[in-house]
C-alpha positions, 0 to 999 in steps of 0.5 A: 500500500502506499503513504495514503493506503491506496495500492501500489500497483509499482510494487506489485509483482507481474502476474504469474500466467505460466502455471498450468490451468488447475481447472478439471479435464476436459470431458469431450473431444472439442473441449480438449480440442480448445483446451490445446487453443487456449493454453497455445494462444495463452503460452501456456503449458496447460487450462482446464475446461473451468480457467477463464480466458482473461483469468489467465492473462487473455485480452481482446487481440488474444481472443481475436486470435483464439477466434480464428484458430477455432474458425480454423479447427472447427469451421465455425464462427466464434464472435468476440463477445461469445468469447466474453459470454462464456470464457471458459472451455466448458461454457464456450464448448457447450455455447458451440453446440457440441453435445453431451459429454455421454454422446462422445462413446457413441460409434460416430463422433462428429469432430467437425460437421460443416465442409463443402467437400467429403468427409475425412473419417477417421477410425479408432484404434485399439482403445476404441476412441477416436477422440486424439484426432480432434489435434488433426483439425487445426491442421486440416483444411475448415472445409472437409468434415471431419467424423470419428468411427468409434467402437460399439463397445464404448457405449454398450460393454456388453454388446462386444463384435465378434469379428472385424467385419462385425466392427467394420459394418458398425462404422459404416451404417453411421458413415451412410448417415452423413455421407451416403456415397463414395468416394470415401476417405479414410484415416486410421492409427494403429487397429484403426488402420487394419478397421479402415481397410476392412471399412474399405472392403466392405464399401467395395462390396457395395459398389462403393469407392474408396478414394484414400486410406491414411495408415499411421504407423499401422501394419496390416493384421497378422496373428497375435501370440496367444500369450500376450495378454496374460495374467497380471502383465496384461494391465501392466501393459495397458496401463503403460501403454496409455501412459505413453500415449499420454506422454508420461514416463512409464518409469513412473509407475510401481513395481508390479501391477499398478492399482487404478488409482496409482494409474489415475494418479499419474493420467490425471496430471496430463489434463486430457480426457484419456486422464479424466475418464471414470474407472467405469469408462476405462473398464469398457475401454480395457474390453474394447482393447482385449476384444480388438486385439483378439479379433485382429489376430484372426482377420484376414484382408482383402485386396481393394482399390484406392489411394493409400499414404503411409506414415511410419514412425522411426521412434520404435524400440526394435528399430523397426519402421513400417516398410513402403511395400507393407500394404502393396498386397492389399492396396491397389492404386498410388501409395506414398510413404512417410517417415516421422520421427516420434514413437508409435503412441504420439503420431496421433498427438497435435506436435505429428499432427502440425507435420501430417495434417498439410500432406493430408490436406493437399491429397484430399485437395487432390482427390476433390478436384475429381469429384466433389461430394455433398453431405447429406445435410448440405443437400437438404 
């Protein structure tokens, strides 16, 4: 204070803004997509759903710039003053009609809905989730819809597919609903890449195109060891697998087989959604894994036609790198190979998606100077 007991704003220290947000995590795909916008506009490390914008240091041409990247990712417009109406991520997703946390385990996952061209699909990987792809959007051309294809399981624990073709059939009965015909364009990581292809297939049945499929760091199915989920090792694996995804140092975890809590404990501090879910949630997901990696054990592909990119990460513990000719028996048509460097588990991260995303885009651009297909929503 000073002489006259007025505050000395002189002597006051600058604002700290560099602390991570201590708000909960986020609970959709779009309220980590604009956690990720707001902790980059704000140079922050981190913001939960509940931070308010200006709290955290924010001011009109900040959130001039957090309008334009959202436009950017999401394809929708975000007036200034809904940003002062509802400067949390929570109050700002819920203003931009996201839908209900609940409707983010359903099997399609609207990432982004509007776009003149087709629809970019994007397919779970073994988890079941698609909901890392919302990364993909910033670097992804406002014009192509995005949807995510989740696992049944999700939603419904107890109505598990008994075959990859069971899963695939499942993605396509929602894809028919936003886009009832091709060409179509796929994306998938890991499991996901093997569901794309069988999607692809089964959509050629039908008579239906398949202009592209995107593999990332996805090896076509082969049988799995018997032994390899087994016994208390299984959750170990698990859990340290998607403590990876989430990078954090699996070193960290106890010796032996961790409790969900121990578990908890350490995703929670990573503030994305994978690190917030309920123990109900994570139980359905560690099923869908179990069941998908006994179903891809036993599928076999087909050879279909279309367009593939691959990109392989070189980051893997045995030095191995998907080769260029890993599809060439199941894919007829222009394949291209990339190498990136991160590990298997964070080529779906924002960072690989800024590297991605633009060779992505200009295939797609590509592909939609053939053909341009409307939605169904834009032709009603």
């Amino acid at each position: 204070l000073t002489p006259n007991g007025k505050t000395d704003r002189k002597a006051l220290p600058a604002p700290d803004y560099t602390s991570t947000g201590s708000g909960r995590a986020p609970r959709t795909p779009q309220e980590e997509l604009l956690c990720t916008l707001f902790a980059e506009v704000l140079g922050l490390p981190g913001v939960g759903i509940d931070d308010n914008f200006f709290d955290l240091g924010g001011h009109s041409l900040l959130a001039a710039q957090l309008g334009s990247r959202i436009r950017t990712a999401l394809g929708t417009e975000t007036p200034l003053q809904a940003l002062f109406e509802a400067p949390t991520v929570a109050e700002l997703s819920a203003s931009l009609d996201a839908g209900s946390p609940s409707s983010a385990y359903e099997v399609l996952l609207p990432l982004r809905k509007r776009g003149r061209h087709a629809p970019l699909f994007v397919v779970h990987q073994g988890a079941g989730m698609c909901w890392s792809y919302a990364g993909l959007l910033p670097h992804l051309g406002a014009d192509f819809p995005v949807y995510g294809l989740q696992a049944h399981g999700l939603a419904h624990p107890d109505e598990l597919r008994n075959s990859v073709q069971e899963v695939a059939d499942d993605c396509i009965e929602q894809m028919l609903k936003v886009q009832p015909e091709g060409p179509y364009h796929l994306m998938g990581h890991s499991f996901g890449g093997i569901l794309a292809h069988a999607i692809g297939a089964r959509l050629e049945e039908r008579g239906e195109r398949v202009a592209l499929l995107v593999f990332l760091d996805s090896d076509p199915a082969k049988p799995i060891p018997e032994d390899l989920l087994q016994g208390q090792d299984e959750m170990r694996l698990m859990y340290g697998a998607i403590l990876e995804a989430l990078g954090v140092n699996t070193e960290q975890l106890a010796d032996g087989t961790p409790t969900f809590e121990e578990f908890a404990e350490l995703a929670r501090g990573t503030n994305t959604v994978l690190g917030g879910l309920e123990e109900d949630r994570f139980v359905a997901l560690m099923s869908v894994i179990r069941n998908n990696i006994t179903l891809m054990g036993k599928y076999r592909h087909e050879r279909i036609s279309t367009d593939a990119m691959i990109f392989a990460a070189t980051r893997h513990r045995s030095g191995y790198v998907i080769p260029a000719d890993a599809w060439s028996a199941h894919v007829v048509g222009d394949v291209t190979h990339h190498e990136v460097d991160c590990t298997h588990q964070t080529i779906t991260t924002p960072h690989m998606f800024r590297e991605i995303g633009p060779l992505v885009e200009a295939k797609l651009r590509k592909l939609a100077e053939k053909a341009i297909v409307p939605t169904r929503a834009e032709k009603e």
